[in-house]
DOFI-982805 format. One line per 2 residues: number of its first residue (from 1); for each residue z, x, y of C-alpha. Coordinates in nm, 3 decimals, decimal comma. Layout:
! residues N
NUM = Z:X:Y | ...
END
This chain:
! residues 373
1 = 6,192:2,618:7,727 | 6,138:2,234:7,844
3 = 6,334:2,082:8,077 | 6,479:1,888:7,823
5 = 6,781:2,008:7,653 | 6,883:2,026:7,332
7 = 7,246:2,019:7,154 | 7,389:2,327:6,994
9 = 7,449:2,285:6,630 | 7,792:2,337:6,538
11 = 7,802:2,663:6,309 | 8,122:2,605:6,025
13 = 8,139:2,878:5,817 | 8,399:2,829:5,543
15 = 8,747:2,787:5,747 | 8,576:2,932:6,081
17 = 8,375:2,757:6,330 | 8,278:2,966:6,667
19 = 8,227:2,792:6,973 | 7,928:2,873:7,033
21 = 7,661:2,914:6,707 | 7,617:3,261:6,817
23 = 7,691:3,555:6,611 | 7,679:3,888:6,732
25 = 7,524:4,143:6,444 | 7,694:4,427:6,312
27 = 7,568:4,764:6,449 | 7,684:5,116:6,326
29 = 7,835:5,359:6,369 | 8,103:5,224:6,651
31 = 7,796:5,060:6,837 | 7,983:4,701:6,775
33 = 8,354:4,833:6,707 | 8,675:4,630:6,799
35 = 8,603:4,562:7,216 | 8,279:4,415:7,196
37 = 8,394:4,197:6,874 | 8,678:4,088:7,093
39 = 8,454:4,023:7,390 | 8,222:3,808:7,212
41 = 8,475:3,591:7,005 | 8,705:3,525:7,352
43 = 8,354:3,451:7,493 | 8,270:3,167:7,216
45 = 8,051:3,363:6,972 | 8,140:3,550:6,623
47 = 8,244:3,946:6,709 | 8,143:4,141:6,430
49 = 8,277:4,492:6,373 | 8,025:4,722:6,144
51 = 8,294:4,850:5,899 | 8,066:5,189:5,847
53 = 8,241:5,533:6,039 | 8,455:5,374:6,227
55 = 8,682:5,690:6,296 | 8,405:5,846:6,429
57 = 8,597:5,730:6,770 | 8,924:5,912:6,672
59 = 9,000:6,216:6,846 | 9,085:6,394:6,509
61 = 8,760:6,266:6,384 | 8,555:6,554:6,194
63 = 8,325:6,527:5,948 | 8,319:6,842:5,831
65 = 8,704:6,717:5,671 | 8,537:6,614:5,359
67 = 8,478:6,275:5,200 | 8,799:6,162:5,112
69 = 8,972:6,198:5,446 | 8,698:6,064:5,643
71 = 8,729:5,737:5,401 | 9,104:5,682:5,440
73 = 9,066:5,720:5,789 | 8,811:5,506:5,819
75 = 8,990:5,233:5,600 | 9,330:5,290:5,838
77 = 9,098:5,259:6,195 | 8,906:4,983:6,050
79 = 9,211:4,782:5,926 | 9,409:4,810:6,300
81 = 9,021:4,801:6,452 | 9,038:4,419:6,336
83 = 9,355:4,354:6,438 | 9,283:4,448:6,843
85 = 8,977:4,281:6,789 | 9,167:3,926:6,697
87 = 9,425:3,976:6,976 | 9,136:3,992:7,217
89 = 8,955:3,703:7,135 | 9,199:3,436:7,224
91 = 9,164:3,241:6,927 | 8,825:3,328:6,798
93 = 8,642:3,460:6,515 | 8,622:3,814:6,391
95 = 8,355:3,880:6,140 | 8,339:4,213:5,996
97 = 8,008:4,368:5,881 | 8,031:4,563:5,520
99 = 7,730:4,773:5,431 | 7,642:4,744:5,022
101 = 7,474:5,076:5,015 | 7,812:5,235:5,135
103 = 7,991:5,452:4,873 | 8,351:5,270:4,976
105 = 8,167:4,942:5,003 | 8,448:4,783:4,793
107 = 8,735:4,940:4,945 | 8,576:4,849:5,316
109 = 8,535:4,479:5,195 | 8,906:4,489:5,038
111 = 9,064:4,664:5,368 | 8,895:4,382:5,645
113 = 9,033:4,098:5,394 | 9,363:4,246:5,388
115 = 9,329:4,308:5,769 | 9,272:3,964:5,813
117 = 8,892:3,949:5,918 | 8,779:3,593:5,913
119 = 8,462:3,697:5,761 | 8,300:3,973:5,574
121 = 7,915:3,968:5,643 | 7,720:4,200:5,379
123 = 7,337:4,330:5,321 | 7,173:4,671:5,307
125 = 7,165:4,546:4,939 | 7,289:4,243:4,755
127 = 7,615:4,197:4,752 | 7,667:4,016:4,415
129 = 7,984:4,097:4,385 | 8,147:4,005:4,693
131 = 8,351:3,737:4,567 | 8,538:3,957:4,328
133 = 8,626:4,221:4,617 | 8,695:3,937:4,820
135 = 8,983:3,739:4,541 | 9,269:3,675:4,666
137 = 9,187:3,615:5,016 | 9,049:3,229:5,010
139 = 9,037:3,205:5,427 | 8,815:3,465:5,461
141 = 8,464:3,326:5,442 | 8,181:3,515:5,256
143 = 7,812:3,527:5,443 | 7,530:3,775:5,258
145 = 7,217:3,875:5,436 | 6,875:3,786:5,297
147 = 6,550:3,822:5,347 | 6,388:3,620:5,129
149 = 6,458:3,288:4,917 | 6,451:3,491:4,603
151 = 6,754:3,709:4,747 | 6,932:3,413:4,815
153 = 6,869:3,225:4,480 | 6,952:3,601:4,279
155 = 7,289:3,541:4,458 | 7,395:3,196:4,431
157 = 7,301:3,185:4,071 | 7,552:3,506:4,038
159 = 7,835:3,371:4,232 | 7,846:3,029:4,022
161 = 7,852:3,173:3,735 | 8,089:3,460:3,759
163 = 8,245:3,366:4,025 | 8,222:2,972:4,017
165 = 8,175:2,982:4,432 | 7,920:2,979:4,708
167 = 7,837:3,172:5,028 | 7,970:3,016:5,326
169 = 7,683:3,094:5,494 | 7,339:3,297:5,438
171 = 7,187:3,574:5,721 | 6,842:3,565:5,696
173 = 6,764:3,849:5,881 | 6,377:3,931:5,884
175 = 6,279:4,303:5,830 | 5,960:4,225:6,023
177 = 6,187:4,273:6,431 | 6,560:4,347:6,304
179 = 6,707:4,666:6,422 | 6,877:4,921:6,144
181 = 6,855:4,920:5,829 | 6,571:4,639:5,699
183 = 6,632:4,438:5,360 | 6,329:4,619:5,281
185 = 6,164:4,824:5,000 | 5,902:4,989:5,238
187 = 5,739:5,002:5,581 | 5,441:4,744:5,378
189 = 5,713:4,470:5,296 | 5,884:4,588:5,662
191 = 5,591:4,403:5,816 | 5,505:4,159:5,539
193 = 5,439:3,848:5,756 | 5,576:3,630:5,472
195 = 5,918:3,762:5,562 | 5,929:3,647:5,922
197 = 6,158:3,382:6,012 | 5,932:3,094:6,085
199 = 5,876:3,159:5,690 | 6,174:3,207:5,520
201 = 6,442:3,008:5,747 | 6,294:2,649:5,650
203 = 6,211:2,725:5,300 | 6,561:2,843:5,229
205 = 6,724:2,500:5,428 | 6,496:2,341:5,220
207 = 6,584:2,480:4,889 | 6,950:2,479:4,974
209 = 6,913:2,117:5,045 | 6,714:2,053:4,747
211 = 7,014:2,193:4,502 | 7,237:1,949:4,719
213 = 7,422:2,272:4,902 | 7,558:2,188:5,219
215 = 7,579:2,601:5,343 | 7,444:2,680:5,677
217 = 7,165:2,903:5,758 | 7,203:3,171:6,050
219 = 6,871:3,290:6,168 | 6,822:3,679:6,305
221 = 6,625:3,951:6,382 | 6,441:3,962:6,736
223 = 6,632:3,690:6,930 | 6,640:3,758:7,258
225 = 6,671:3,401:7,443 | 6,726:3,040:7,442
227 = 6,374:2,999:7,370 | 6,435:3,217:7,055
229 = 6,744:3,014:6,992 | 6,575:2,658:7,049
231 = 6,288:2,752:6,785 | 6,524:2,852:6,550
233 = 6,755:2,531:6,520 | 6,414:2,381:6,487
235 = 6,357:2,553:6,168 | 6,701:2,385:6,018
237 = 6,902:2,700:6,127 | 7,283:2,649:6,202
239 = 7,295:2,967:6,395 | 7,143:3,273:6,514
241 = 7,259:3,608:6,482 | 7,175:3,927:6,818
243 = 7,234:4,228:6,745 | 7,044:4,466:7,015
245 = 7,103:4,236:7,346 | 7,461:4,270:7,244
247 = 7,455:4,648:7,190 | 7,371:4,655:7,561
249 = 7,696:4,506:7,739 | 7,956:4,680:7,936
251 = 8,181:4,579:7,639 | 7,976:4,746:7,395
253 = 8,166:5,043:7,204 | 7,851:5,293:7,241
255 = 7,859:5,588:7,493 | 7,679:5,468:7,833
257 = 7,383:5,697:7,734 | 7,337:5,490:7,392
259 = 7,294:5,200:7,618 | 7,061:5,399:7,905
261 = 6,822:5,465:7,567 | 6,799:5,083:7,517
263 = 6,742:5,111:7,897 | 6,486:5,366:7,867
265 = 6,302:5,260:7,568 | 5,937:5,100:7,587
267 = 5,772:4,894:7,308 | 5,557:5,195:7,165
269 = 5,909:5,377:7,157 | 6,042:5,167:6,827
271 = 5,940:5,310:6,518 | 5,997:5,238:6,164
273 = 6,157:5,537:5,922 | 6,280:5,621:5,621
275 = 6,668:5,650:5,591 | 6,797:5,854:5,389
277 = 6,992:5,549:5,187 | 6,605:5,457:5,127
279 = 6,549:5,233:5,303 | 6,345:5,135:5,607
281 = 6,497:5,106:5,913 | 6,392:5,042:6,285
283 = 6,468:5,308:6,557 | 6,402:5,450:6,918
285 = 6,172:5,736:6,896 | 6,427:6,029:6,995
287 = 6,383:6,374:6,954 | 6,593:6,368:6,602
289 = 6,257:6,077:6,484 | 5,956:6,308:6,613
291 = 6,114:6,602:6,455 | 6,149:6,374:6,140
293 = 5,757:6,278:6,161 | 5,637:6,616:6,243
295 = 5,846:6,767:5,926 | 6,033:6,995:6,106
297 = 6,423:6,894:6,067 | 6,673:7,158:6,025
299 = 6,810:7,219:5,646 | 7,100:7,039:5,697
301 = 7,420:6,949:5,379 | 7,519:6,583:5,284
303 = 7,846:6,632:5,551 | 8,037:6,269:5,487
305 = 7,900:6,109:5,076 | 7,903:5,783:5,321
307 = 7,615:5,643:5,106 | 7,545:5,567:4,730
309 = 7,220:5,657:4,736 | 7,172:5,912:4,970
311 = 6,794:6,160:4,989 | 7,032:6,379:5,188
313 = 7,318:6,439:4,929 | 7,098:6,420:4,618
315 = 6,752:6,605:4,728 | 6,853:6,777:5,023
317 = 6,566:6,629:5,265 | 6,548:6,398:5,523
319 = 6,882:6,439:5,799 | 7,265:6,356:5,729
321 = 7,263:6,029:5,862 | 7,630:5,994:5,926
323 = 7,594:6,286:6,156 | 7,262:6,111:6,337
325 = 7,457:5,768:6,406 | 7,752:5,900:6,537
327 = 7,570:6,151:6,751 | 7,414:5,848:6,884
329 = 7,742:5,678:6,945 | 7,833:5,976:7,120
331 = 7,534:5,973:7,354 | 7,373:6,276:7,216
333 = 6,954:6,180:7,265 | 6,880:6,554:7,150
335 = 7,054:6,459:6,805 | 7,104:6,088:6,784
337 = 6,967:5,825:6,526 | 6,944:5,542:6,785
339 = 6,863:5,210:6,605 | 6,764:4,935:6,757
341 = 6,531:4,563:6,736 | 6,180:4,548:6,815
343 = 6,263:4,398:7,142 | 6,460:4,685:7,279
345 = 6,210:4,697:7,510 | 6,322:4,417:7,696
347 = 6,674:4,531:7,807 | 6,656:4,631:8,191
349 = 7,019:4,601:8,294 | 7,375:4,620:8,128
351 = 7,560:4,250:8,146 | 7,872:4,138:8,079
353 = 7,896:3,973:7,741 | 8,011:3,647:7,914
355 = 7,730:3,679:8,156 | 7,499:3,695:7,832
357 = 7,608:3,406:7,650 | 7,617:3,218:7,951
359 = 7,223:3,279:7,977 | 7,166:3,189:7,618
361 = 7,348:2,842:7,681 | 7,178:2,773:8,017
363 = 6,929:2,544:7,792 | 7,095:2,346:7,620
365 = 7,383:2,074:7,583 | 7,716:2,213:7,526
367 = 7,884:2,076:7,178 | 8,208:1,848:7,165
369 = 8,339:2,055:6,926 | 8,547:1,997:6,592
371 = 8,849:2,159:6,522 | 8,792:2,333:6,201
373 = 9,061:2,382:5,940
END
């Protein structure tokens, strides 16, 4: 970073403007649940609740209860989940994160709206129709996550004409560093270099601005600093989006021995799977991942239907990956699916989420902010 600094952008997105153009990502199951939201909207960023197994923190919560139950109990946790994330963020903006690959994807998207989430953030798929789940509920902007320029165009050329509407925002999140599932097909597009961020962030602000579309473009996958930050407002980006640097915070709704993996986890520890929705997705190596690679996971039964397309359910390989993440929530590094960024690596200590975004900010000239309405 120079020694000069730089003004933050002001991120708008629909009716919703953070303080700070920070969002914090969406990270399953319970990893980013209702107190680190809060934290991080009171704080000045977006909090962003991942809608997917949140009862996995009930008491009652068993997942040998059967589909059905564990989906109205996950709507009913998710829907008062987003209402003690608002009261603790004094005012600020709660973004929940809804999974397209989930099998009560709609319902999810339907329950945060009627819960009063101020924005539903959506990839592991396209989410083209969004705006139909979403009717109804005008204040409650609409942001999907891309990876590409053609993902982007596929979706604005669906929204106007079904829908006659536009995001409020686009996620570019590259596959080549993000942590989780990857808007992927494969490992080989995983790492296509034509997917990083340096690639796709300008050319989307400059298609967007070509078609005369004023929507703002939030960058993410591996920022880890002000530096990162800086680089991407460069690029035209309104915002950035952390997901793994925020997974480590005292607020954060993981176990403490989630967090000690982040802790513990070197740069040749991140690998890149296969989930069993299909897709890729980047992990810690954990004794659940090496007994993945060396082919030697126990038979195990689809236990939750969490997924629409699930190797588990349908083919009976791979691992239940409803029982993986929350194991990981739980802190159980035998059994655990413990996602994570390429820059995992990085995390020595656990901060404060107000300590963190006051590092971020440390560069650069603090906005005279807007009041949006």
């Amino acid at each position: 970073m120079t020694d000069k600094k730089i003004e933050l952008p002001l991120l708008t997105i629909g009716k919703h403007q953070p303080k700070y153009p920070i969002i914090q990502g969406g990270m399953g199951i319970m990893v980013s649940g209702p107190r680190l939201a809060g934290a991080v909207a009171a704080a000045g960023g977006g909090g962003t609740i991942a809608s997917v197994g949140v009862s996995a923190a009930s008491p009652e919560f068993n997942l040998s209860a059967g589909a059905k139950v564990i989906d109205e109990n996950n709507h009913k946790v998710l829907a008062r989940y987003i209402k003690e994330a608002k009261e603790a963020s004094n005012g600020g903006v709660i973004a929940v994160n809804c999974m397209c690959a989930l099998s009560d994807y709609e319902q999810l998207v339907r329950t945060s709206c009627e819960a009063g989430a101020d924005i539903i953030i959506s990839g592991a798929g396209l989410p083209l129709k969004l705006p139909q789940l979403a009717e109804g509920h005008p204040d409650t902007a609409l942001v999907p996550i891309v990876s590409s320029v053609k993902a982007a165009n596929l979706i604005l050329n669906r929204w106007l004409k079904h829908y006659n509407r536009l995001p409020d925002a686009f996620v570019v999140e590259t596959p080549n560093t993000a942590g989780g599932h990857l808007g992927a097909r494969d490992e080989e597009q995983a790492l296509d270099g034509n997917l990083s961020l340096k690639e796709v962030v300008p050319a989307l602000v400059k298609y967007l601005k070509e078609l005369g579309h004023n929507i703002p473009v939030i960058s993410a996958g591996g920022i880890w600093d002000g530096k990162d930050m800086r680089e991407a407002f460069e690029m035209g980006a309104r915002g950035v989006q952390m997901g793994t640097r925020f997974a480590a915070t005292e607020e954060g709704d993981a176990s403490d021995r989630f967090k000690q993996a982040y802790i513990e986890a070197e740069e040749k520890d991140v690998v890149l799977i296969k989930s069993p929705c299909g897709l890729p997705g980047r992990a810690i190596m954990s004794p659940l991942i090496e007994r993945y690679f060396a082919g030697a996971l126990e038979k195990v039964s689809c236990r939750a239907a969490c997924l629409s397309h699930c190797i588990c359910r349908l083919q009976h390989e791979s691992f239940c990956i409803a029982d993986a993440l929350v194991c990981a929530y739980k802190g159980d590094w035998e059994n655990g699916l413990f996602f994570c960024g390429s820059n995992v690596s990085q995390v020595k200590s656990i901060v404060k989420v107000k300590e963190l975004i006051k590092e971020l900010l440390k560069d650069f000239k603090l906005p005279e902010l807007e009041t949006a309405h």
